[in-house]
Steps between C-alpha positions, in 0.01 A plus 500: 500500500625738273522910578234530198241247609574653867427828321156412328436306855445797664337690232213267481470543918522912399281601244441842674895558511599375131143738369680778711873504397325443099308826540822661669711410205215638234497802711879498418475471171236711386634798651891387351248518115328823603812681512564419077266683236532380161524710227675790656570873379759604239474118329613292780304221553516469891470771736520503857223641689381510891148313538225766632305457863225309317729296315699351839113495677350279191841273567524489889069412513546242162835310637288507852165310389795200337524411894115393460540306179410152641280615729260695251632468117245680320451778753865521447481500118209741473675767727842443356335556136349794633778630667682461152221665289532808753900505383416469150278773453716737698650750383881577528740230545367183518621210729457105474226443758361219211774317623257437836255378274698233310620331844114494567330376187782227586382397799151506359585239190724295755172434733247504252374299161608516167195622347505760766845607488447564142228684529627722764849516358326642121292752739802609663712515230255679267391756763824613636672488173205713338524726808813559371512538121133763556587657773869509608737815396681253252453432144248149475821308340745621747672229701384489850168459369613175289668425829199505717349284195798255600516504817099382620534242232802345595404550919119279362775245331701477741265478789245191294853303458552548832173354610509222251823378647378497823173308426757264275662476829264448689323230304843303512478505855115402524618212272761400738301467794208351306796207349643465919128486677415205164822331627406528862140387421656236309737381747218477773286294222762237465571476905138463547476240210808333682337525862247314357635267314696385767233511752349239247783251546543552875102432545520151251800407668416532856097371418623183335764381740362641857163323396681175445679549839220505630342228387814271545514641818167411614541107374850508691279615820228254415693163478837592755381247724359189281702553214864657576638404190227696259516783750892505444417480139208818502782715707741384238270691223469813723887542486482448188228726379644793803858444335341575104290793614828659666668425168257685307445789746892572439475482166204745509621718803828536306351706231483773769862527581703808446821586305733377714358223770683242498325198248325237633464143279166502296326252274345556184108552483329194487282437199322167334832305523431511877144355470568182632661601779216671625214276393752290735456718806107457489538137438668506768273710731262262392308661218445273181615674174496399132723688283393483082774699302423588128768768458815238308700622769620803382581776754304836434635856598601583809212661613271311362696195692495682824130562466403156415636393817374700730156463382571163521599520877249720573240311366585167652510687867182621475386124424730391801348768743157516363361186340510262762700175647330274182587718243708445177645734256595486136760718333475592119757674296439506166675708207163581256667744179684767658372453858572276789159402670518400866200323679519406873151301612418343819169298590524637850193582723619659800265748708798779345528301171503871319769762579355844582709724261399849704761551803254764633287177586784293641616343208871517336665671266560165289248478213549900461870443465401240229304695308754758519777294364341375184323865469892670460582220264136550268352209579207386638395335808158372650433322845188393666338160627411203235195347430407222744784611795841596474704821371665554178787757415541538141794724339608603153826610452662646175802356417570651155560783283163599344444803258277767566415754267784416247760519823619233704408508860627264766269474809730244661825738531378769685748391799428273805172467598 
């Protein structure tokens, strides 16, 4: 820190101090200007003269009232005028208590409005200046009167640039902290979009393969005895399904790593080229599913990808926990224009054939995350039980650049889902 900034430091913690040494060094210099008289005797045009007792008392009581300036600017500038008015009218040698009132119709215009600075700044100019050229011992032309003219116009100046700096100022710095709290807002947005999106993945993830642990599980209990060799073959499916759902929760967990940690292997995220594979791990947990793809194969955006698969997953878990030991499923996925459709049914009738989608009544978070996936991506999504038994999941997707009002507008690239 420099010796200046050090300097105006502790003159914004002083006010009282820097008012005080101000009116000191006015004091100073009015009584240095009372000692010269212009137009002197025998043609000189400066004479030196002693200022009277009234002179020095208009001075010492003006130069006193600047210690008050910020405290109480217009008392200060209606005394100070007065005091001034009182010198002007004098007779005998006059001294420059206006100078009082310029350092206080400053402070006024510095504090104050433009409309009111110039209105106060034309009073006081007018009124001292007329003082002055009516009733002062000089001729109305003479110099010091022009001077006081001057003087209270330049102080008003002066005093409104001042204050429209500072509200300049001032207004750059509201700006700034406005711009950092957006940027902080901001940043929380994004890590709460991000908390949620990845809450999303861990629930699909651990849903889909702790339900089919389960159920593989459970047949691996059931037939240990009688059949030893399906029983080897059910565990065989939980290590499998346990060793994918630690493979995804690494990939998703790893999004949460710092600069620095040391990196761990990760896979991809899976998308519609991973379909069979999982239609494969309900197959195998014994849940019948028909796959019907109408989409030539083509792979859409990431996110779009990402979100057709865990709808996917999520829907065929539901069917595996809810719709019963008889029940089948059928996957859809259809590309229709510039969506992709996708349609999971099942025929089951379980006593919990439909999901509850409130967790304040015990239910999951899964059909909420659903809808919340193909919401951030502007699509649509609708769930609910079919006509004559069963539950149907139905999802539309876009997958394609469509124009809206004249401007092209991609719902699918919006980032992950």
């Amino acid at each position: 820190m420099t010796n200046f900034e050090r300097c105006r430091g502790w003159a914004r913690t002083h006010p009282l101090a820097v008012d005080a040494a101000l009116a000191a060094a006015a004091l100073v210099f009015m009584v240095i200007g009372s000692f010269a008289e212009p137009y002197g005797e025998q043609g000189s045009t400066w004479n030196v003269h002693a200022p009277g007792a009234m002179s020095l008392t208009l001075m010492g009581a003006g130069a006193a009232m600047l210690v008050f300036r910020r405290r109480a600017p217009w008392t200060v500038l209606a005394t100070t005028s007065a005091f001034s008015i009182v010198e002007l009218v004098s007779t005998g040698p006059r001294a420059p208590v206006v100078m009082c009132a310029v350092v206080a119709l400053y402070t006024v215009a510095a504090r104050t409005n433009r409309p009111t600075t110039w209105r106060v700044g034309l009073v006081t100019m007018a009124g001292l200046t007329g003082v002055a050229m009516v009733a002062g011992p000089l001729p109305w032309y003479g110099q010091e009167n022009l001077g006081i003219f001057a003087w209270t116009g330049m102080a008003a100046a002066a005093g409104d640039a001042v204050r429209s700096r500072r509200a300049f100022v001032d207004a750059i710095r509201e700006r700034a902290e406005r711009a950092e709290r957006t940027r902080e807002e901001e940043a929380r947005r994004r890590v709460a979009e991000e908390r949620l999106r990845i809450a999303r993945d861990l629930h699909d993830v651990v849903a889909h393969h702790i339900a089919l642990v389960n159920v593989q599980a459970g047949v691996a209990a059931h037939v240990m005895d009688k059949r030893p060799d399906q029983a080897k073959e059910a565990l065989a499916h939980v290590r499998e399904a346990s060793r994918s759902a630690l493979g995804e929760l690494r990939a998703t967990v790893g999004l949460l790593r710092q600069n620095g940690d040391p990196e761990a292997p990760t896979e991809p995220a899976p998308g519609l080229a991973r379909l069979d594979d999982l239609v494969d791990t309900f197959r195998h947990a014994g849940l019948p599913v028909e796959v019907a793809r109408g989409d030539s194969g083509q792979p859409p955006p990431a996110a779009v990808d990402l979100a057709a698969y865990r709808i996917i997953q999520e829907a065929l878990t539901n069917v595996q926990k809810h719709a019963g030991e008889r029940a089948k499923a059928e996957v859809s996925v259809v590309r229709v224009g510039p969506n992709l459709e996708i349609t999971v049914l099942d025929d089951g009738a379980g006593d919990d054939a439909q999901p509850v989608d409130d967790p304040d009544r015990g239910g999951g978070h899964g059909l909420i995350g659903m809808r919340e996936r193909v919401s951030a991506l502007g699509g649509r999504c609708s769930v609910g039980p079919r006509y004559g038994g069963g539950f149907r999941v139905h999802a539309i997707l876009p997958v394609t650049t469509v124009k809206q009002g004249g401007r092209e507008h991609s719902p699918a690239r919006g980032g992950t889902a």
